[in-house]
Backbone as ProteinMPNN parsed JSONL, in Angstrom:
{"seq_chain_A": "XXXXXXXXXXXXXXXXXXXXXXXXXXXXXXXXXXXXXXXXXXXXXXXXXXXXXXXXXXXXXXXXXXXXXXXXXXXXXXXXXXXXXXXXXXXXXXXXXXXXXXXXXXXXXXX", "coords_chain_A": {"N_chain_A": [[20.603, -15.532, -59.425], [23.775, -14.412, -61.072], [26.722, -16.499, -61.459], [29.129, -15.31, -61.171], [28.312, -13.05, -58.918], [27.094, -14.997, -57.193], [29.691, -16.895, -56.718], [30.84, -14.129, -55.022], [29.001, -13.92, -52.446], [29.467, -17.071, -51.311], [32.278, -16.016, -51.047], [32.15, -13.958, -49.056], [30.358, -15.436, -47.027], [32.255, -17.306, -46.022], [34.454, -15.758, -45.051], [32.622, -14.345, -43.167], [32.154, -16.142, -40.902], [34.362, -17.164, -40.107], [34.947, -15.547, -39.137], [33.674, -14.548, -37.034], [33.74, -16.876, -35.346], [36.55, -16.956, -34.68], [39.433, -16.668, -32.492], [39.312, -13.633, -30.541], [40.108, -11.003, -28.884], [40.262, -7.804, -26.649], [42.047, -6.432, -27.571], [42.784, -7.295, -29.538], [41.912, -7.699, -33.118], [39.382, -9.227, -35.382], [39.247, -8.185, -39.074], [37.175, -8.086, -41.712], [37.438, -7.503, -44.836], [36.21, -6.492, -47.963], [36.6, -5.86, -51.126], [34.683, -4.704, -53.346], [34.975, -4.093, -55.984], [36.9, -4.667, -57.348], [36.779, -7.297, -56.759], [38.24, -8.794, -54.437], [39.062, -10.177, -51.053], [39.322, -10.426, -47.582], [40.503, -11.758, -44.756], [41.579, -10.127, -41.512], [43.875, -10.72, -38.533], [44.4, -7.668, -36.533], [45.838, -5.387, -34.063], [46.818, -5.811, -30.852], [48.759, -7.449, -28.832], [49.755, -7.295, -25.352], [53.072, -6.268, -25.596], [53.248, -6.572, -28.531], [52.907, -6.274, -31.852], [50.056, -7.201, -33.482], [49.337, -8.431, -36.785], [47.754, -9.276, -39.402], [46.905, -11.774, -42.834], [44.528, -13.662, -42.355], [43.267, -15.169, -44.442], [42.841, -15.104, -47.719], [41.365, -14.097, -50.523], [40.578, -13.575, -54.216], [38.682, -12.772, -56.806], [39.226, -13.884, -60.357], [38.848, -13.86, -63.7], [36.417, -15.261, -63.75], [36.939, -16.92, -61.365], [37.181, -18.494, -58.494], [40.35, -17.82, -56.445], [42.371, -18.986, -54.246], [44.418, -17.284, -53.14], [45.543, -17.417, -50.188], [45.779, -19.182, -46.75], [45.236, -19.379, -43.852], [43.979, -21.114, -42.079], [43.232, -24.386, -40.635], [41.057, -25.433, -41.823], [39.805, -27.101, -44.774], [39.314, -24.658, -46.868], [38.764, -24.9, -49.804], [37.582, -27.27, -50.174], [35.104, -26.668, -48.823], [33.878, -24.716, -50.687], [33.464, -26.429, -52.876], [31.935, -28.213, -51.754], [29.874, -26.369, -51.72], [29.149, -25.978, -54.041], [30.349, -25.204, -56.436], [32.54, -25.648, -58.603], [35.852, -27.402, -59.133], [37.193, -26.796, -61.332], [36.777, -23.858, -61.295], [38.082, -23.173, -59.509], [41.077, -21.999, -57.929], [44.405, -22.797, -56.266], [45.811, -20.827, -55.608], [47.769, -20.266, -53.658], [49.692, -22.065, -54.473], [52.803, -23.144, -56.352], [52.421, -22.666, -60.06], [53.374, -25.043, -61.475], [53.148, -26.951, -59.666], [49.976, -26.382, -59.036], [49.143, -27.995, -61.366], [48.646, -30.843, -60.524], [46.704, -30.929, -58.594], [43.531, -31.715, -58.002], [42.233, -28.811, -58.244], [41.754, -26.09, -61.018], [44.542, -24.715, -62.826], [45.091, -22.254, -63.234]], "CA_chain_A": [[21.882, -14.917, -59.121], [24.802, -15.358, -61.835], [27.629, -17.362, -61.154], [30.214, -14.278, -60.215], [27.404, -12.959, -57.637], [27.321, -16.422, -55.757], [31.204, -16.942, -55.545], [31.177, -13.828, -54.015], [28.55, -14.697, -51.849], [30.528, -18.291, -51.052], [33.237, -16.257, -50.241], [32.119, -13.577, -48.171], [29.51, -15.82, -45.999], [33.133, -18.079, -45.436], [35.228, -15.252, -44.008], [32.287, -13.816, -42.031], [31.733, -17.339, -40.638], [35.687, -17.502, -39.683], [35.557, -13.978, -38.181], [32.889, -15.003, -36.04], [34.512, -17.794, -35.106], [37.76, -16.493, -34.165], [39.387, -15.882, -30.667], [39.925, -12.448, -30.543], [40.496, -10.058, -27.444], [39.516, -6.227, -26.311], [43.077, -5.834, -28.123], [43.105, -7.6, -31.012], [40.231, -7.783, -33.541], [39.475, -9.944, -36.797], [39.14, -7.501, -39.454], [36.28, -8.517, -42.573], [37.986, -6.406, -45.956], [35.368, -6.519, -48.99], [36.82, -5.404, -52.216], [33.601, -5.687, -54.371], [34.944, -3.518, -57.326], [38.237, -5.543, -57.385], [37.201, -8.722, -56.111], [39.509, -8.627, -53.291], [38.321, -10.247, -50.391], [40.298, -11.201, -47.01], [39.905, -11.696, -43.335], [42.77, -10.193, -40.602], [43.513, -9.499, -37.316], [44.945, -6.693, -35.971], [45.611, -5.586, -32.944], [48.463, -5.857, -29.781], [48.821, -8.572, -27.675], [50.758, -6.698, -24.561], [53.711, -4.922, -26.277], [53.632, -7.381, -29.434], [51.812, -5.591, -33.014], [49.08, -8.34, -34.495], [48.728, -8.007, -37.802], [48.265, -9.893, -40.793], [45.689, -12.04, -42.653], [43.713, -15.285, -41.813], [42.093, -15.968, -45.54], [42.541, -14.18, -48.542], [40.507, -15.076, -51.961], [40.308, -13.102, -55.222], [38.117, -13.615, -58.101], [39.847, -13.477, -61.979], [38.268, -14.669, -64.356], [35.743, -16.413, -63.026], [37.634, -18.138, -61.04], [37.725, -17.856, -56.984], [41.551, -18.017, -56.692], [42.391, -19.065, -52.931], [45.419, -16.778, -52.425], [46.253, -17.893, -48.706], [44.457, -19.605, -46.34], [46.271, -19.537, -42.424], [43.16, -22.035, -40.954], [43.143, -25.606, -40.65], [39.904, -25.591, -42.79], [39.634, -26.929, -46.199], [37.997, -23.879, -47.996], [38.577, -25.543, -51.352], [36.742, -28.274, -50.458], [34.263, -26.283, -48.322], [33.526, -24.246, -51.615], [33.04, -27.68, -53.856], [30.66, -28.492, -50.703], [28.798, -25.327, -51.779], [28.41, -26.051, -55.408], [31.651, -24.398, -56.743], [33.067, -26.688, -59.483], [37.029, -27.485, -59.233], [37.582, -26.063, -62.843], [36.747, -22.68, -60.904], [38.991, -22.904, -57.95], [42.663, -22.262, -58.016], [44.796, -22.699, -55.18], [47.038, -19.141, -55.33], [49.28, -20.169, -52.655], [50.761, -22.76, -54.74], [53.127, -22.418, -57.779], [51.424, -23.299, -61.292], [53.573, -26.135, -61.793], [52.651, -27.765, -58.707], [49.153, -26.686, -59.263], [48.807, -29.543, -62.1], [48.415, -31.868, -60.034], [45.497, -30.934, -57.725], [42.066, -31.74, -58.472], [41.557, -27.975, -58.824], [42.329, -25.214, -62.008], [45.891, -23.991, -63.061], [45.173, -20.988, -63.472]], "C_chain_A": [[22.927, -15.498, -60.089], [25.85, -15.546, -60.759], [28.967, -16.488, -60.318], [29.348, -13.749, -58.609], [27.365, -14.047, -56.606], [28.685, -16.515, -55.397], [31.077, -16.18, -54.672], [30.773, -13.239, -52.937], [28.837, -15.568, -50.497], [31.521, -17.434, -49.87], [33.212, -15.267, -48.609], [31.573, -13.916, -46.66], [31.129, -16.907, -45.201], [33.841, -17.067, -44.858], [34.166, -14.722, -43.172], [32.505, -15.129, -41.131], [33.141, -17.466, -39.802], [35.757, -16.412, -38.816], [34.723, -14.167, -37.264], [33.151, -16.027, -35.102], [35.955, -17.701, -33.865], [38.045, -15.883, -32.921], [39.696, -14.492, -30.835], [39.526, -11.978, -28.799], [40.11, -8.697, -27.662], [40.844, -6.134, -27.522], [42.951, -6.17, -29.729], [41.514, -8.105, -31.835], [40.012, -8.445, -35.223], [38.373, -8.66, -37.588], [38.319, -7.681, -40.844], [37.135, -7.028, -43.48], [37.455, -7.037, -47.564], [35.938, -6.008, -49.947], [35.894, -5.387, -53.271], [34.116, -5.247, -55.798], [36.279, -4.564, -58.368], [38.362, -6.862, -57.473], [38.764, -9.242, -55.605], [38.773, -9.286, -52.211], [38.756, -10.833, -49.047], [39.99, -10.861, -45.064], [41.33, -11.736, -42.578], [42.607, -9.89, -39.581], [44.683, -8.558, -37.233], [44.687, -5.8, -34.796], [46.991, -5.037, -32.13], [48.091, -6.51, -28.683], [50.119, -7.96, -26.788], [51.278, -5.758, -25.908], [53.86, -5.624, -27.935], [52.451, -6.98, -30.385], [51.309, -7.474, -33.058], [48.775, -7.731, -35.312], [49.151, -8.559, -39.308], [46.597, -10.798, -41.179], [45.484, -13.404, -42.366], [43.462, -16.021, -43.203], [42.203, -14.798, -46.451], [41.896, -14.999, -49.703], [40.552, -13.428, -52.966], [39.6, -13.99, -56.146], [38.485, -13.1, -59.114], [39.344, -14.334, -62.655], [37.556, -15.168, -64.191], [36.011, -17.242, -62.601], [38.247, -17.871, -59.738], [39.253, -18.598, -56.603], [41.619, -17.428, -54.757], [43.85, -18.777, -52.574], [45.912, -16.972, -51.013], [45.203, -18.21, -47.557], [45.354, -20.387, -44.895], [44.8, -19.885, -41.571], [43.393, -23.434, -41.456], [41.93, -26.364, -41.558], [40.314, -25.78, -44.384], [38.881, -25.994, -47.118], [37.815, -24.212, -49.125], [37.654, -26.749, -51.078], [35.273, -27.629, -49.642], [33.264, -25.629, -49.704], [32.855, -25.229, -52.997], [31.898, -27.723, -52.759], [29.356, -27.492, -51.332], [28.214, -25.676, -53.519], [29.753, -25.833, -56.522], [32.097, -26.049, -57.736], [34.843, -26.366, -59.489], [37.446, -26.887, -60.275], [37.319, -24.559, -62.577], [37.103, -22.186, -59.62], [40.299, -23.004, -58.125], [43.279, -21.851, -56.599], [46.201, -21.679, -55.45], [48.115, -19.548, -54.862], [49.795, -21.206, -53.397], [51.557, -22.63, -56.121], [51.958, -22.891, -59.0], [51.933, -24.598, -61.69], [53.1, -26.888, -60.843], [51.214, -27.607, -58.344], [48.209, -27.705, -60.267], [47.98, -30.765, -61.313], [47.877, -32.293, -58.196], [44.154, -31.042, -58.227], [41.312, -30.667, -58.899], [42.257, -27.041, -60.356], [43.337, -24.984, -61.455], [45.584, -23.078, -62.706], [43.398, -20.357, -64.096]], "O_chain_A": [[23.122, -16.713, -60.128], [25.928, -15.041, -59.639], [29.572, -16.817, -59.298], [29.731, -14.039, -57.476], [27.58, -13.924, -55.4], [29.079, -16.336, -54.245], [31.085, -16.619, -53.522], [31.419, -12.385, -52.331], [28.673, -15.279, -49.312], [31.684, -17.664, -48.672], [33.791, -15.506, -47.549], [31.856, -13.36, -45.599], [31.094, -17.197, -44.005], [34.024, -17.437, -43.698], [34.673, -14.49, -42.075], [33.468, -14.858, -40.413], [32.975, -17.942, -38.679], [36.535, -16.349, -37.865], [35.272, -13.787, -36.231], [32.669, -15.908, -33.975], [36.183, -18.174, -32.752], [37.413, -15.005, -32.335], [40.705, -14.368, -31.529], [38.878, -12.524, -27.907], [39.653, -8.366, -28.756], [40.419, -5.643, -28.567], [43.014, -5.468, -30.739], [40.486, -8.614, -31.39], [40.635, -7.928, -36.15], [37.293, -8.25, -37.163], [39.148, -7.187, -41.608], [37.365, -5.92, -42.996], [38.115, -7.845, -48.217], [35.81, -4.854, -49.538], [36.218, -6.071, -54.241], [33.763, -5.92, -56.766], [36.396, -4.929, -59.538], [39.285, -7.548, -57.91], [39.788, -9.746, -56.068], [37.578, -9.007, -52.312], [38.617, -12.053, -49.137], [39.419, -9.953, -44.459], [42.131, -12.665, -42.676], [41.722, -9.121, -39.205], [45.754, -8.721, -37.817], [43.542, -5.458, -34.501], [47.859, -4.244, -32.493], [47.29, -6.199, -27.801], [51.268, -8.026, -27.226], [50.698, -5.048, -26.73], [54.73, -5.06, -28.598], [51.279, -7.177, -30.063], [51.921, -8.51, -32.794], [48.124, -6.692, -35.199], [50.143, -8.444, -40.029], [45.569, -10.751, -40.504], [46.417, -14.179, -42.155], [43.431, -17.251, -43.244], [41.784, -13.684, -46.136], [41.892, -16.225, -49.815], [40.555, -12.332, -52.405], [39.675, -15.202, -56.347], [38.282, -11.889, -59.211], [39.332, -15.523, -62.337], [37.896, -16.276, -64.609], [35.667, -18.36, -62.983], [39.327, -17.304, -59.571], [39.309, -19.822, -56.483], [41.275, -16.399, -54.175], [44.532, -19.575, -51.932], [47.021, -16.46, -50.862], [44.099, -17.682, -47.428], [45.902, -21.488, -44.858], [44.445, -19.188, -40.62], [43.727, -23.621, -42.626], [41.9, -27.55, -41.886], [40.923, -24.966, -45.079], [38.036, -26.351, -47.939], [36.746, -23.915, -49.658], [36.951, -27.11, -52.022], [34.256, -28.249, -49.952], [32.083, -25.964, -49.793], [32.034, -24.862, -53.837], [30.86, -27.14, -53.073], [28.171, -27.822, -51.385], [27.068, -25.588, -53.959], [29.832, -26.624, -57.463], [31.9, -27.22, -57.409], [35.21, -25.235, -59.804], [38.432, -26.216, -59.97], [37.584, -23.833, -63.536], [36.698, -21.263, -58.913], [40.754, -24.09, -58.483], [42.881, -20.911, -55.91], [47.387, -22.009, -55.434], [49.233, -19.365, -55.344], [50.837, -21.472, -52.799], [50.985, -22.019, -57.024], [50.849, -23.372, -58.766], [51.136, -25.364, -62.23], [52.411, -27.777, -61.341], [50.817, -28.389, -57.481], [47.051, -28.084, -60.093], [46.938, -31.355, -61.594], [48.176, -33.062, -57.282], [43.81, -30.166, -59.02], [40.274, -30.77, -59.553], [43.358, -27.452, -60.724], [43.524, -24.937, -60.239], [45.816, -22.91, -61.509], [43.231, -19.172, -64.387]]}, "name": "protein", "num_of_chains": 1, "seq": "XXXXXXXXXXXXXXXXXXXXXXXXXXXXXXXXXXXXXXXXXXXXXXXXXXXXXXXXXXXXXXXXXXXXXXXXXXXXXXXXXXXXXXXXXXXXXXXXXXXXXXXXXXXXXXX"}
């Protein structure tokens, strides 16, 4: 399997894994969203708790460049380090949610 095929792999076996996981209700429901052409790849719920919309996501990831780019990540879980756990080398993980200057000075890629 090359190296793009396993990230996304990595990333899809981590949001099923979270969506499985997750409390959900008859109302509200964690939502698995595959982009394979795009590499897009993001886990939400949506829903209605009583009269109150749910809806937004849990975990998003893109891959550019070869390079699984951890656009937002609303669990308490380290997926960057879950993803080094897997094999994933820091020089191919960028943390999205933070700017580029203040990505310097994380153990993973700028950009």
């Amino acid at each position: 399997m090359d190296k793009i095929e396993q990230y996304r792999q990595f990333i899809k076996d981590i949001l099923t894994e979270h969506a499985q996981i997750a409390t959900t209700t008859d109302t509200v429901k964690s939502e698995l969203i595959f982009d394979l052409e795009h590499d897009h790849y993001q886990l939400a719920y949506v829903g209605w708790q009583g009269d109150k919309r749910i809806f937004g996501p849990v975990m998003h990831f893109d891959i550019q460049d070869g390079k699984i780019w951890i656009q937002y990540n609303g669990t308490e879980d380290s997926v960057a380090q879950r993803l080094v756990d897997l094999g994933v080398p820091t020089s191919d993980i960028v943390l999205g949610f933070r700017s580029s200057f203040k990505r310097q000075f994380t153990p993973y890629a700028v950009g």
